[in-house]
Legacy VTK file of the C-alpha trace (Angstrom):
# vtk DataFile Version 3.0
C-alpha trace
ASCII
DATASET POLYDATA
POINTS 275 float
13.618 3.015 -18.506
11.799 5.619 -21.104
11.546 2.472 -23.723
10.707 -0.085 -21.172
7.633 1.793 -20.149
6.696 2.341 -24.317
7.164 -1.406 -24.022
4.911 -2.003 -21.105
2.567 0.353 -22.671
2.013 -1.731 -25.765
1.421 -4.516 -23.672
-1.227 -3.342 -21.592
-4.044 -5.453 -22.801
-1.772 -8.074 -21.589
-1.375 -6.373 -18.053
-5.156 -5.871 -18.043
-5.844 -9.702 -18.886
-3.112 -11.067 -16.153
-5.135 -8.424 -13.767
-8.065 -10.162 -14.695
-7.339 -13.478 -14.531
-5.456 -12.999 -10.799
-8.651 -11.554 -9.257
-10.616 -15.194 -11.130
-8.485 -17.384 -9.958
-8.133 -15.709 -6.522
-12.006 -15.532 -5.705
-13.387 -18.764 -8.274
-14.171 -21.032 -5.231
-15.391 -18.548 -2.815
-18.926 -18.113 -1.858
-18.334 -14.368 -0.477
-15.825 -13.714 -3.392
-14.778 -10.200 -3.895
-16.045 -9.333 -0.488
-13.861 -11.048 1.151
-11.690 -7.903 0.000
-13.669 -5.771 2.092
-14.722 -8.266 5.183
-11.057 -8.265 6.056
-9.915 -4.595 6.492
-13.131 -3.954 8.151
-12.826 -6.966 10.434
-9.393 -5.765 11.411
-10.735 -2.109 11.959
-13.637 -3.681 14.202
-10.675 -5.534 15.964
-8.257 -2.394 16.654
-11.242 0.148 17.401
-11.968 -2.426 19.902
-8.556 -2.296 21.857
-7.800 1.317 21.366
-10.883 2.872 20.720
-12.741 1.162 23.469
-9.991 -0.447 25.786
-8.076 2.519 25.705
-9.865 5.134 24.198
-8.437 7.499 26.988
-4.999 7.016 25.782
-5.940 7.103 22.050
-8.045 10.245 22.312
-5.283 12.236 23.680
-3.197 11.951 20.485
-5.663 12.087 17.633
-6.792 15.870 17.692
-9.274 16.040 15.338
-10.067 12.418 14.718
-10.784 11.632 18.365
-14.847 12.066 17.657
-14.496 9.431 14.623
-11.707 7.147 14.967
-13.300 4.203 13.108
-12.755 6.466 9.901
-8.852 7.287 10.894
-8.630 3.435 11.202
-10.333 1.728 8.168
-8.692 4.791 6.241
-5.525 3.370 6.973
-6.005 -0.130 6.770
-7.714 -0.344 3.591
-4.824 1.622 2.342
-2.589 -0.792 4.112
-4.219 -4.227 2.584
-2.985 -2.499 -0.343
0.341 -2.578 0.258
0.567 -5.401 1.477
-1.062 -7.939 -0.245
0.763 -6.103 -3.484
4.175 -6.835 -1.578
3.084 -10.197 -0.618
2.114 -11.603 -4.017
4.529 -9.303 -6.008
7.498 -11.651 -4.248
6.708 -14.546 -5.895
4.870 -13.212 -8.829
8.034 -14.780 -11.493
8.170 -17.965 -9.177
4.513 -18.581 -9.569
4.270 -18.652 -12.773
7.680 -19.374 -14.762
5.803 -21.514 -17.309
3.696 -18.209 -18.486
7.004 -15.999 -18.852
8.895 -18.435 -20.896
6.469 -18.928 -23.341
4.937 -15.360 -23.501
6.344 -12.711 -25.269
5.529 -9.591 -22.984
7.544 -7.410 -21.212
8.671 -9.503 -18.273
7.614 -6.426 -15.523
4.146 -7.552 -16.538
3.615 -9.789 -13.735
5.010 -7.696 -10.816
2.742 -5.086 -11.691
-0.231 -6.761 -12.375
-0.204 -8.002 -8.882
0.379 -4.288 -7.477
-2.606 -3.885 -9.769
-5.146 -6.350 -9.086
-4.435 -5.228 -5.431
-4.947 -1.332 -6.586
-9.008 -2.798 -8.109
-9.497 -4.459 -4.471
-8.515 -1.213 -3.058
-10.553 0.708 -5.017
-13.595 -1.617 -4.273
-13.456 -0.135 -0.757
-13.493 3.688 -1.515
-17.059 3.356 -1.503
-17.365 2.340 1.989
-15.064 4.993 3.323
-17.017 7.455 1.111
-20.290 7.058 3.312
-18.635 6.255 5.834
-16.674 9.630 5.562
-20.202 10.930 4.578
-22.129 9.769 7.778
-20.042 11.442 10.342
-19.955 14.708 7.837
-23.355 14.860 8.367
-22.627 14.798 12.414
-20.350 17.360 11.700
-17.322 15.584 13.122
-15.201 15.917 10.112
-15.694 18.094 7.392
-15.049 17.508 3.343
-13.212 20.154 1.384
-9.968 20.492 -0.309
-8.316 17.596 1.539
-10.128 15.054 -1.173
-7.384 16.039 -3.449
-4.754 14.178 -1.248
-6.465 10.829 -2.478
-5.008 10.882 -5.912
-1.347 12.041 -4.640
-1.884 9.456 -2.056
-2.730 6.603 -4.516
0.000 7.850 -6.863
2.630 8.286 -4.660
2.017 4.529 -2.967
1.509 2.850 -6.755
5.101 4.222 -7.557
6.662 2.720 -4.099
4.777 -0.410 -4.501
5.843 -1.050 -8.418
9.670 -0.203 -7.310
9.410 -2.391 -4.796
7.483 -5.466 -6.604
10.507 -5.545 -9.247
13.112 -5.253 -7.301
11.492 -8.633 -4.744
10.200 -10.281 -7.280
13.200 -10.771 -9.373
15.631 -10.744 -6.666
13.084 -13.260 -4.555
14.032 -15.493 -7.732
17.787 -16.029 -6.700
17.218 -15.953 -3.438
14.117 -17.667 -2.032
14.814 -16.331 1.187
13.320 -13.469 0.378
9.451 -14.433 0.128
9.644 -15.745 4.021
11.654 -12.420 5.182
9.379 -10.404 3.606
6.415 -11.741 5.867
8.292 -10.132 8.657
8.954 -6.846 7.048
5.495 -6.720 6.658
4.532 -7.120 10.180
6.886 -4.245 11.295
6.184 -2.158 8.546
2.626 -2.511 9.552
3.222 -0.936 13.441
6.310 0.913 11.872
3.454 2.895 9.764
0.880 5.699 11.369
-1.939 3.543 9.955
-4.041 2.755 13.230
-2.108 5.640 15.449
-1.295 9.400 14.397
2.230 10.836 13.859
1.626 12.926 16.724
2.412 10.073 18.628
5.504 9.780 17.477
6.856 13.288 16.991
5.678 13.747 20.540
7.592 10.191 22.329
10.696 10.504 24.355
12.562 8.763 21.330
15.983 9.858 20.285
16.522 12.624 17.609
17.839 10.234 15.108
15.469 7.672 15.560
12.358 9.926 14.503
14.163 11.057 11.624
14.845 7.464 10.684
11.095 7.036 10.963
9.966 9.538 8.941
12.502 8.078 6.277
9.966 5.285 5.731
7.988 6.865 2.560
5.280 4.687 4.063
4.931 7.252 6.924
4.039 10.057 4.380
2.037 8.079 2.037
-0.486 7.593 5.125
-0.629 10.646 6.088
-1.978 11.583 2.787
-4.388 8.950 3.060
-5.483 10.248 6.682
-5.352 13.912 5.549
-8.162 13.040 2.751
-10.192 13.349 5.803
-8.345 15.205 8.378
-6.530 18.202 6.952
-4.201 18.707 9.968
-2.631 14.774 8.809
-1.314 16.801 5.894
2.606 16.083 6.182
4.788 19.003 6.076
7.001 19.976 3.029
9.948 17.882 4.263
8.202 15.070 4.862
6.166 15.266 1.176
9.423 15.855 -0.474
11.164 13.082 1.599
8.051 10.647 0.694
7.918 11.433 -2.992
11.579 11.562 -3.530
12.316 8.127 -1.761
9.547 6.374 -3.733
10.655 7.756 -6.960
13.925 6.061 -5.791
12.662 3.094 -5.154
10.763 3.098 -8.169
13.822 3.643 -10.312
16.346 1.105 -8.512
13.703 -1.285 -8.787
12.875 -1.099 -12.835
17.127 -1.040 -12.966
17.587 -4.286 -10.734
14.823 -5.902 -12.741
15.982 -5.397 -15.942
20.022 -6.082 -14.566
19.299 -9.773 -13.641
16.586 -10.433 -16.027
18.955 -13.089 -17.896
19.783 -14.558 -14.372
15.850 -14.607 -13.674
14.934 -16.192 -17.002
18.045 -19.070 -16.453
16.518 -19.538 -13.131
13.070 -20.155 -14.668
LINES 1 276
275 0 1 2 3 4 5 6 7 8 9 10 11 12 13 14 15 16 17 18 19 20 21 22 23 24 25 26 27 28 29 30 31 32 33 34 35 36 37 38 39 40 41 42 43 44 45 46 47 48 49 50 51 52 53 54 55 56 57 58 59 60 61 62 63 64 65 66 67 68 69 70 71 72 73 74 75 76 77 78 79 80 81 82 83 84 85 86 87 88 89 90 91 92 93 94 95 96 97 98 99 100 101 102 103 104 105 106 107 108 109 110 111 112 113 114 115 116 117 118 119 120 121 122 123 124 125 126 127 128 129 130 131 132 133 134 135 136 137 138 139 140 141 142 143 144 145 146 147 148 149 150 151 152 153 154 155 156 157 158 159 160 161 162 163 164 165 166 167 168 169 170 171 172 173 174 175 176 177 178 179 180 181 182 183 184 185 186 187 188 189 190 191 192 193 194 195 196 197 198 199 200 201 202 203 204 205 206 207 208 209 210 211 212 213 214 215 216 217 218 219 220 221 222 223 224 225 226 227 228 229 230 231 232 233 234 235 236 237 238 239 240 241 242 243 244 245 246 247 248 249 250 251 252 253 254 255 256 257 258 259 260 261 262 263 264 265 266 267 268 269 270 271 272 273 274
């Protein structure tokens, strides 16, 4: 693994170019084009502060402690990180399928392409920061949240989700390869991993349900679960997760990360034959 990431390292001018040319291609015949990167999480925030900030906001206030007073930050907080993941997952799938003529004849590490579509996803991510910055700013300045230390659980955040999302794009993209199976299942995962995720609701909720025992632990197994409570706890320093569920979060990612770089380079000759 040490010399395939030397490998990938001499190549990054190549990752940075692929990068480039994704986010092109992806936004060449749009009129809005990058926006369209931000119009969507923010559409979808407008759509779930609707239902349960508005519809229900008895029910939601209950749970959310100290994000009750600005709720629209908890959500887009969440769901920009969430886009993220999985657009990365989405387009990391079939990132060898889609373009088998450009790893045959290229001679760059093959990881390359997984990870340039983790991230190209990472630079829309980033485009958003700014929003949730005065966002975050405006309701400082009502002195409903308030900015300190907790800005330091960005960059573990981001970290922490980049390594998950990396293990994961190798292992579906080359297994997604053999098995095509894999791009259409992975729409569903994505779905429940989306409402299996404290992204528009807090843990709280959770921890708190008349669930079984075994079932919340199973829950908090999902390094997903931690990963966005470090994104929530940027601006609400009670989201911070606990020491088991850190370690549980950064120790199942770093997992992932490595099974993922092993499965990749395992059927590598299987992938390229099936190219």
């Amino acid at each position: 693994m040490t010399s395939g990431v030397a490998a990938l390292w001499s190549h990054r001018n190549s990752l940075r170019i692929l990068v480039k040319r994704d986010l092109a291609v992806k936004y060449q015949q749009s009129v809005l084009g990058y926006l369209w990167s931000l119009i969507e999480p923010l559409g979808m925030g407008a759509i779930y502060w609707f239902v349960f900030g508005v519809l229900y906001s008895r029910d939601t206030t209950r749970h959310l402690g100290d994000a009750a007073d600005s709720y629209p930050l908890f959500l887009i907080t969440g769901i920009f990180a969430w886009m993220w993941t999985s657009s990365a997952l989405s387009e990391a799938t079939n990132a060898l399928t889609g373009q088998s003529r450009l790893i045959t004849t290229m001679n760059v590490p093959r990881q390359v392409f997984p990870i340039g579509r983790v991230t190209g996803r990472f630079a829309e991510y980033a485009a958003g920061l700014p929003i949730l910055v005065a966002v975050a700013v405006g309701y400082a300045a009502y002195d409903r949240i308030g900015l300190g230390w907790s800005l330091l659980a960005l960059p573990l955040a981001v970290a922490v989700q980049a390594v998950l999302l990396v293990g994961l794009a190798l292992l579906l993209s080359a297994v997604n390869v053999l098995m095509r199976d894999v791009e259409r299942f992975m729409r569903l995962i994505i779905r429940v991993l989306f409402y299996a995720t404290p992204i528009i609701y807090p843990l709280s909720l959770v921890r708190d349900a008349d669930l079984p025992g075994w079932l919340k632990a199973a829950y908090e197994l999902n390094p997903l679960v931690g990963i966005f409570q470090l994104h929530h706890a940027v601006w609400y320093p009670d989201e911070f997760p606990d020491a088991r569920l850190l370690a549980t979060t950064v120790g199942v990612s770093l997992l992932v990360l490595a099974a993922g770089w092993w499965s990749f380079r395992r059927l590598e000759p299987a992938v390229l034959k099936e190219l």
